[in-house]
C-alpha positions as CSV (number, residue, x, y, z in Angstrom):
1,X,-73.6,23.8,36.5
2,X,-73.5,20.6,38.1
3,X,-75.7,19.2,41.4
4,X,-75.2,15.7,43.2
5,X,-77.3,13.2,41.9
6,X,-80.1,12.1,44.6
7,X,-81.7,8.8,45.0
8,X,-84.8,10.3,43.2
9,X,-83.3,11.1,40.5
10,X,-82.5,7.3,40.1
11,X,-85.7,6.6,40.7
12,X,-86.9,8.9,37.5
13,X,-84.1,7.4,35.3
14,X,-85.0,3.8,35.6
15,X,-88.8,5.1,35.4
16,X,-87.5,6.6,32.1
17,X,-84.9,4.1,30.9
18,X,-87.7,1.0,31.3
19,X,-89.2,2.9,27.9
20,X,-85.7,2.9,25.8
21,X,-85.3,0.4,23.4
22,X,-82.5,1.7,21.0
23,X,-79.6,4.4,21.8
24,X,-77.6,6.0,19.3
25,X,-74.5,8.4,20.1
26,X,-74.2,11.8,18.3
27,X,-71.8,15.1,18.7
28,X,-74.1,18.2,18.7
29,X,-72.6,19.4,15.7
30,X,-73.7,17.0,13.7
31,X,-77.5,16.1,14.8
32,X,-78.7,18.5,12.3
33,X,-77.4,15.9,9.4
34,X,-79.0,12.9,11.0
35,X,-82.7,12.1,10.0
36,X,-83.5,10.5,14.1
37,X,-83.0,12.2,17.5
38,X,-79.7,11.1,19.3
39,X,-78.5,12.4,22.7
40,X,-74.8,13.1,23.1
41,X,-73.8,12.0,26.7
42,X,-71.0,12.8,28.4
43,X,-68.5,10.1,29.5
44,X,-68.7,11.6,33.2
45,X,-72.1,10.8,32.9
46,X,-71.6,7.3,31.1
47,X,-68.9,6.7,34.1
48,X,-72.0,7.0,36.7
49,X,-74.2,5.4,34.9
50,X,-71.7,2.4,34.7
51,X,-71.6,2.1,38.4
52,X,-75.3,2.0,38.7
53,X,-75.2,-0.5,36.3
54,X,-73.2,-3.3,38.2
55,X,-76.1,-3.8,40.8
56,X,-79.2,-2.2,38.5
57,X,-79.7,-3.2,35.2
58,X,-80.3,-0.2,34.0
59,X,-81.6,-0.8,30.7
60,X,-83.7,-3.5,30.8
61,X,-86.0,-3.9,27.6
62,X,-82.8,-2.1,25.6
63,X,-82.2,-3.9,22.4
64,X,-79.8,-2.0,20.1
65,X,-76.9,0.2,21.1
66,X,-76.1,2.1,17.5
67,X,-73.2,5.2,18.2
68,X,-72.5,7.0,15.5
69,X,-70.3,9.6,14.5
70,X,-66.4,8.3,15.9
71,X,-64.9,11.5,15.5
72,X,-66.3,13.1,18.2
73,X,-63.4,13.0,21.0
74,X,-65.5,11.9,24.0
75,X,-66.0,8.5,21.7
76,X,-62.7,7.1,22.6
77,X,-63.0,8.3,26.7
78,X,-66.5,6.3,26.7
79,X,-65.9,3.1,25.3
80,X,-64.6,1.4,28.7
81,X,-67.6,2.2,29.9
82,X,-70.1,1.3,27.8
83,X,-70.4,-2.6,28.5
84,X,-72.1,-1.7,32.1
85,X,-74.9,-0.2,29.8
86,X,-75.8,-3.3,28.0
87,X,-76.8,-6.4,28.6
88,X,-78.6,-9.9,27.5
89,X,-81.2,-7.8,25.9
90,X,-79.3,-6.5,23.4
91,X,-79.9,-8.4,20.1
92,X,-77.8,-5.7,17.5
93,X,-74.7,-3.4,18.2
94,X,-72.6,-1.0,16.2
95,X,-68.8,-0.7,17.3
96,X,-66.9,2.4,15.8
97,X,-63.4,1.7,16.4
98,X,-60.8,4.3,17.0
99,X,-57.0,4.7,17.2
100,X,-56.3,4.5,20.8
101,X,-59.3,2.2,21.9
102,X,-58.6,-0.3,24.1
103,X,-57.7,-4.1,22.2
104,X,-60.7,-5.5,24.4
105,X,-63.5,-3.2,24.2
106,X,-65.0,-5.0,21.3
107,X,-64.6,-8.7,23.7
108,X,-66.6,-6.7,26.9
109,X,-69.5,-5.8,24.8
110,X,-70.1,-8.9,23.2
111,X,-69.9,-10.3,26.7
112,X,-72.5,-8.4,27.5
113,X,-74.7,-9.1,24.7
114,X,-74.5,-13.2,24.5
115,X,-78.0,-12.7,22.6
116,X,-76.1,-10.4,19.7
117,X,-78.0,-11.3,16.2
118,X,-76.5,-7.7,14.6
119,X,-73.0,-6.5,14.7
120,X,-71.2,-4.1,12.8
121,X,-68.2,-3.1,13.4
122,X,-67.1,0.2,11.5
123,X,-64.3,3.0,10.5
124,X,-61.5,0.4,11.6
125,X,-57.8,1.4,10.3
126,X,-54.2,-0.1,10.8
127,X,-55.5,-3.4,12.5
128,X,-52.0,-4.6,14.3
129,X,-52.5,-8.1,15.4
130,X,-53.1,-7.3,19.4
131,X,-56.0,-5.8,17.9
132,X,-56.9,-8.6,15.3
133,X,-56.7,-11.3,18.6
134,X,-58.7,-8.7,20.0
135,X,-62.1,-9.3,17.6
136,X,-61.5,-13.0,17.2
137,X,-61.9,-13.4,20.8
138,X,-64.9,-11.2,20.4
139,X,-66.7,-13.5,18.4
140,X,-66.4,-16.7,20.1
141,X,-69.4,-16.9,22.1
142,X,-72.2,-15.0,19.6
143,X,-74.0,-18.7,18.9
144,X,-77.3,-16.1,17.9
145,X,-75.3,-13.7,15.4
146,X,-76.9,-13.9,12.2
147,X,-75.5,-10.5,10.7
148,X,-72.0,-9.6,10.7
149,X,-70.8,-6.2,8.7
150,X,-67.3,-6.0,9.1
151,X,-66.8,-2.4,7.8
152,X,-62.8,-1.6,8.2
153,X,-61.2,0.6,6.1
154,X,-59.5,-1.2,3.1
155,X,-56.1,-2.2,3.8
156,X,-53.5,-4.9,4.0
157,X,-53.8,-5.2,7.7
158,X,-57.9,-5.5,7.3
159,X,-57.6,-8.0,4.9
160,X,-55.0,-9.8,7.1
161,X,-57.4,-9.6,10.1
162,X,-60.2,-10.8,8.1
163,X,-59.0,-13.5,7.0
164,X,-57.6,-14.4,10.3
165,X,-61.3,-13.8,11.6
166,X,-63.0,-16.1,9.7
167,X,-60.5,-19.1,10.6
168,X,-60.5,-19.0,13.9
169,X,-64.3,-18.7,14.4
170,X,-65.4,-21.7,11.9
171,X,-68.0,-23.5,13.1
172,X,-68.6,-21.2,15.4
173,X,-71.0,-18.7,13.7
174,X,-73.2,-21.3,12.2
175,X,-76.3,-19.0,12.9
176,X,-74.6,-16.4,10.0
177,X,-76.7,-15.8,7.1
178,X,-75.9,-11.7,6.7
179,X,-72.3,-11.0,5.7
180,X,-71.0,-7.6,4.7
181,X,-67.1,-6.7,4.0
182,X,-64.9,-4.4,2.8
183,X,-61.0,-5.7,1.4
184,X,-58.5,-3.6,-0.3
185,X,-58.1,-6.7,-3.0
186,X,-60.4,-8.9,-5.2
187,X,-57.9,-11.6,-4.3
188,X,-58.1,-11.4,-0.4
189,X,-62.3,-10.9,-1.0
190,X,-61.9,-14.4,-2.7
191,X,-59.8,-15.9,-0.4
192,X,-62.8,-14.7,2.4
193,X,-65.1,-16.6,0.0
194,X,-63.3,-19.9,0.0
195,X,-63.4,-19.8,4.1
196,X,-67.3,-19.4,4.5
197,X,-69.0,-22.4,5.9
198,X,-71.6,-21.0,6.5
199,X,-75.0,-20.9,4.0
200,X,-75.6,-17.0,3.4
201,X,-78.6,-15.3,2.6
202,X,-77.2,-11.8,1.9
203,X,-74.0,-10.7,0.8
204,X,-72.0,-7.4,1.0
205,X,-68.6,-6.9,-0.7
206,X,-67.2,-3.6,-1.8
207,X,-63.6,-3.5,-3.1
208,X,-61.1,-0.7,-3.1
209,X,-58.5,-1.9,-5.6
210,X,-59.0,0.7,-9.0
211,X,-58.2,-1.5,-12.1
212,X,-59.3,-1.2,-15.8
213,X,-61.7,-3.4,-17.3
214,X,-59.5,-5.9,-19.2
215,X,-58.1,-6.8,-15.3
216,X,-59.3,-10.0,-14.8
217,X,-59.6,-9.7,-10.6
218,X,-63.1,-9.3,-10.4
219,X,-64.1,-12.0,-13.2
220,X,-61.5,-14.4,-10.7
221,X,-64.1,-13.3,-8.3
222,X,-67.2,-14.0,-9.6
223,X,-66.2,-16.8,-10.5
224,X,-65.6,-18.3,-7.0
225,X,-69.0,-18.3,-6.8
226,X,-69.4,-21.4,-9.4
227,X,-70.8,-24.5,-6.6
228,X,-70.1,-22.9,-3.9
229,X,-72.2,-24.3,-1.3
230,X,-72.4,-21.7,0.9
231,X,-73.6,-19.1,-1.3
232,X,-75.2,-20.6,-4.1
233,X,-79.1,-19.6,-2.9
234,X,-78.3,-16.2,-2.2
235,X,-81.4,-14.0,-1.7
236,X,-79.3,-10.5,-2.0
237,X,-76.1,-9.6,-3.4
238,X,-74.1,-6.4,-3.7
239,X,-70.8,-5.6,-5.5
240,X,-69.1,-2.6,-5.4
241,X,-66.1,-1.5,-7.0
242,X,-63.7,0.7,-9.3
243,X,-63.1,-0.9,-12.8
244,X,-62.9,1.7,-15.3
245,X,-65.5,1.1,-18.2
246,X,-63.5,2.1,-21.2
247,X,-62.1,-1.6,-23.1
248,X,-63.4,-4.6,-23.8
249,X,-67.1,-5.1,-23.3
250,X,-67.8,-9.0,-23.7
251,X,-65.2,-9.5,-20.8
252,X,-67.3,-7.5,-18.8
253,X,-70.4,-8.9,-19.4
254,X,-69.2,-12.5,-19.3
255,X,-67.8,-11.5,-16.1
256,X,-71.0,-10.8,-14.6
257,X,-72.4,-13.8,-15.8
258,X,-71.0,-16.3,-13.6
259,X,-73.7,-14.5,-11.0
260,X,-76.4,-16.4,-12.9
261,X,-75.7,-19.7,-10.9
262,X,-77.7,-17.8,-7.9
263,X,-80.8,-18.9,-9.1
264,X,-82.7,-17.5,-5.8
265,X,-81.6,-13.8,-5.9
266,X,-84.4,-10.8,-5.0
267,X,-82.3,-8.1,-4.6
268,X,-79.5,-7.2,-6.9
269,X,-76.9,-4.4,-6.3
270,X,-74.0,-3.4,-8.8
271,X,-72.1,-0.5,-8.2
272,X,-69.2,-0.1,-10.7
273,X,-68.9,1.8,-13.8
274,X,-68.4,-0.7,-15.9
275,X,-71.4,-1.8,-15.5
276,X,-72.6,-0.1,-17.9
277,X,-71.5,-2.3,-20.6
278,X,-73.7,-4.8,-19.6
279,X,-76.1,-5.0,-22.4
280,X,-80.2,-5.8,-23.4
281,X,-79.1,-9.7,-23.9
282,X,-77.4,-9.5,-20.0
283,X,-80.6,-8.0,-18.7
284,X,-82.8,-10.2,-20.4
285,X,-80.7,-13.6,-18.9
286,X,-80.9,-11.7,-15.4
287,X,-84.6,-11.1,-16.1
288,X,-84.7,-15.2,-16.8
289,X,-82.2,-16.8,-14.4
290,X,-83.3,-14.2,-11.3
291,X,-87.6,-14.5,-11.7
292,X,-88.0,-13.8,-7.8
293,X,-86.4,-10.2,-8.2
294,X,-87.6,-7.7,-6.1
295,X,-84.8,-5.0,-6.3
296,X,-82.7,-4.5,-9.3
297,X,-79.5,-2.0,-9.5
298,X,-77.0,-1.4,-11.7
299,X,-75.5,1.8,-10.3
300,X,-72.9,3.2,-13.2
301,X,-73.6,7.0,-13.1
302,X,-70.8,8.3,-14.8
303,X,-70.4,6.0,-17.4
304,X,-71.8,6.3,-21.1
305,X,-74.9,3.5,-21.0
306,X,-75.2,0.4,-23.3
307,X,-78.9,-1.0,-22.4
308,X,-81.9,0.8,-24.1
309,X,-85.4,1.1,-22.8
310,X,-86.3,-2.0,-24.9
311,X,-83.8,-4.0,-22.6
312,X,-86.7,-3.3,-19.4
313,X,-89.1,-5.6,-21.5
314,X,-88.1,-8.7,-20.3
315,X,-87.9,-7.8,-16.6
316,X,-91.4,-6.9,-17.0
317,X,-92.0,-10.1,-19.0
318,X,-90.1,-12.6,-16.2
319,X,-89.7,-10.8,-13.0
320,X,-94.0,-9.9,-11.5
321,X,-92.4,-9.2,-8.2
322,X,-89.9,-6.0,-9.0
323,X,-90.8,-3.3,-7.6
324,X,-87.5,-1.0,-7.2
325,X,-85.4,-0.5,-10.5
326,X,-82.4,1.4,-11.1
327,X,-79.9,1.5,-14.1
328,X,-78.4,3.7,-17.0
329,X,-80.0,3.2,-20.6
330,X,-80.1,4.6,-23.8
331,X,-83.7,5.8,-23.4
332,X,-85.4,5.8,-27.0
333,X,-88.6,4.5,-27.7
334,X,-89.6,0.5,-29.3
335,X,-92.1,-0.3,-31.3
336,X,-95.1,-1.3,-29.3
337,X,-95.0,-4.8,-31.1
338,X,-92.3,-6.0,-29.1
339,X,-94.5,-6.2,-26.1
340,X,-96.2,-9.7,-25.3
341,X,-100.4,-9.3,-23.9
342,X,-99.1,-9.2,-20.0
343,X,-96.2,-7.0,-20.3
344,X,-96.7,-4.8,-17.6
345,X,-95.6,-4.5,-14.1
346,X,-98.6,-2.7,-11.5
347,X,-96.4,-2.9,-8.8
348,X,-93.3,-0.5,-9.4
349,X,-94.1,3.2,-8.9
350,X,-90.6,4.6,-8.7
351,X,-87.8,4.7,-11.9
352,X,-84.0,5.7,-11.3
353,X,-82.3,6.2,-14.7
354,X,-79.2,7.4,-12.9
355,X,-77.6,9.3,-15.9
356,X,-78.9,8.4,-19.5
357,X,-79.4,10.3,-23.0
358,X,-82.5,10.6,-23.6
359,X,-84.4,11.0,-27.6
360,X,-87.8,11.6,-28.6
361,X,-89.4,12.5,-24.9
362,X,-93.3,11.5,-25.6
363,X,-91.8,8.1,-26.8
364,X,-90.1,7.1,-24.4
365,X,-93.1,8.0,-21.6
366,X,-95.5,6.4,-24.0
367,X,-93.0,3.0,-23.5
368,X,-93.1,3.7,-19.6
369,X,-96.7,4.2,-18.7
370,X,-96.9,0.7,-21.0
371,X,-94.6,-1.2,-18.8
372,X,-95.2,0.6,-15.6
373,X,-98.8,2.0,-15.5
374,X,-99.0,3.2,-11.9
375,X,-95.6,4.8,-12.5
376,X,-95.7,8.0,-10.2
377,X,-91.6,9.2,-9.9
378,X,-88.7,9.0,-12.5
379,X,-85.0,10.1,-11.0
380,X,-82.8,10.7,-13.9
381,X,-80.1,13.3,-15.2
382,X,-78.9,13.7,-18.5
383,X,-75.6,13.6,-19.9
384,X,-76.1,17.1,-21.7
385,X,-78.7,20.0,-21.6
386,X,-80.8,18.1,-24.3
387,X,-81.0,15.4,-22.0
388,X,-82.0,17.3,-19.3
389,X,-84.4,19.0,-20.9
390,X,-85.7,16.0,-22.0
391,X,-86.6,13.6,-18.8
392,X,-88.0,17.2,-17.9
393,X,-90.7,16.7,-21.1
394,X,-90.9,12.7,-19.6
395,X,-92.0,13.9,-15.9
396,X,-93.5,17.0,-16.9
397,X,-96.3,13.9,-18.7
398,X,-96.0,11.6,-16.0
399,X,-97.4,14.3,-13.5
400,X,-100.2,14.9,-15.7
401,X,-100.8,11.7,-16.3
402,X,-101.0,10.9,-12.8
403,X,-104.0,13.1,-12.4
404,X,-105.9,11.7,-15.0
């Protein structure tokens, strides 16, 4: 049921809306999978609102405008309207694009939001090049953006429209230091590379090309990072991928040593399977090239591991500020010898071994409570029912150690 809306109703929305500082978009069949509290509103209701909004600003301490969930059907029917919500307030946005948007939706919202230091723009396909004019004019008057996600779907056209994005706005973003993208080929990922200009703190690249390990694409890669200027003092890196593990090991690992010319790196994110080639000498160069690390990852969960739990030593020994740490080992326990008088890190309290064999349980925990003493969780699965029942012996300690 439906009533006219009266002036005091107004009057108990703007009391109401003076308190909202972030709105998110939801269908109701999804809230229960979603950790915060988002109302779905109805474009009839956006379509009011927006005619409010030409004379009343009627958000005025908003500063995010997140939607989520682009599948719901009312997405597409809102969008048009959504601009007249916004305004110079609004310092981060999150743009799900849809089939049958409009080319300029993208260019009205960042017209709204001259102050934008966030965007992301999300679950993009079959960019045609109205659409790809479309996003470059979109960015030519964010002077404030500092983090830019540009979150398509992998494909030619993306790529294409990528590319095409960072020419036409160079010089423009010089405020850029967060850049996250998705390309359907190392080579059009490297090609983005070469057209930065702009020094980054953070990078984001995840790949959807599926080659084996001898394929030399993502060595090409890594290697474009060699004196580039605009990258070179990194603070956070991720990769992710699909290179099959199985072949030839030093390629791998030399691969993923060109990343030791970022000498400023504190967090570290590796997501492909052949990572797990990388070895205890790799680790221990990380540990020495990368001494500000805060966040370590080398996420290969369904690869065999090559690192043992000796190979954690030397992140201990060179790297006092990690505190999150997750990759697959060989978990078997050193001699206690190995370990230097200050070989221990107080700070981490949480372990992820992804998926690693495991041998002589009480070992290996004696070797963790050595290097981690206020260890308190261990995440781990192993690769058979030994395994398993294994890292159970290992937490099954730790909890009673903990109460000690």
């Amino acid at each position: 049921m439906t009533v006219p809306l009266e002036e005091r109703d107004w009057e108990r929305f703007h009391y109401y809306a003076q308190r909202i500082r972030r709105i998110g978009y939801s269908s109701f069949g999804e809230m229960h999978e979603i950790r915060s509290l988002f109302i779905c509103i109805h474009p009839s209701v956006l379509q009011a609102l927006s005619f409010r909004g030409a004379t009343h600003p009627l958000f005025p301490k908003l500063r995010a405008f997140c939607p989520d969930f682009p599948n719901d059907p009312h997405m597409r029917r809102s969008m048009s309207y959504v601009p007249a919500l916004l305004g110079p307030t609004v310092t981060e946005v999150s743009y799900w694009h849809s089939f049958d948007a409009q080319p300029e939706a993208l260019s009205s919202i960042t017209r709204a939001c001259p102050n934008l230091s966030t965007l992301t723009i999300q679950h993009t396909r079959n960019i045609n090049p109205e659409f790809s004019n479309a996003f470059q004019k979109a960015f030519l008057n964010l002077p404030q953006l500092k983090s830019l996600t540009f979150g398509c779907a992998p494909t030619t056209s993306s790529d294409k429209a990528l590319d095409s994005l960072i020419q036409a706005t160079s010089g423009r973003l010089s405020s850029l230091r967060s850049f996250c993208f998705d390309a359907s080929q190392y080579e059009a990922g490297a090609k983005v590379l070469e057209l930065l200009q702009y020094p980054l703190e953070c990078l984001n690249v995840y790949f959807e090309a599926r080659l084996p390990s001898a394929h030399p694409a993502l060595a090409n890669f890594t290697s474009s990072f060699v004196g580039h200027p605009c990258i070179s003092f990194l603070t956070s890196l991720t990769l992710e991928g699909h290179i099959n593990p199985a072949g030839d090991s030093p390629s791998v690992i030399a691969t993923f040593r060109s990343l030791f010319v970022l000498k400023a790196l504190r967090y570290l994110r590796i997501v492909y399977a052949c990572a797990s080639l990388l070895d205890n000498q790799w680790i221990q160069d990380a540990a020495m090239n990368w001494p500000q690390l805060e966040t370590f990852i080398l996420d290969a969960e369904h690869s065999d591991p090559t690192a043992t739990l000796a190979g954690l030593i030397p992140l201990v020994r060179y790297c006092p500020r990690l505190t999150y740490l997750t990759l697959p080992l060989h978990a078997k326990p050193f001699p206690a010898g190995l370990l230097q008088p200050g070989d221990r890190n107080m700070a981490l309290k949480f372990v992820d071994f992804v998926v690693s064999p495991i041998s002589t349980p009480v070992g290996v925990f004696r070797c963790l409570v050595l290097l981690f003493p206020n260890l308190q969780t261990i995440i781990c699965d192993g690769r058979s029912d030994t395994d398993d029942a294994g890292w159970g012996t290992v937490k099954g300690l730790l909890d009673a150690y903990r109460v000690i």
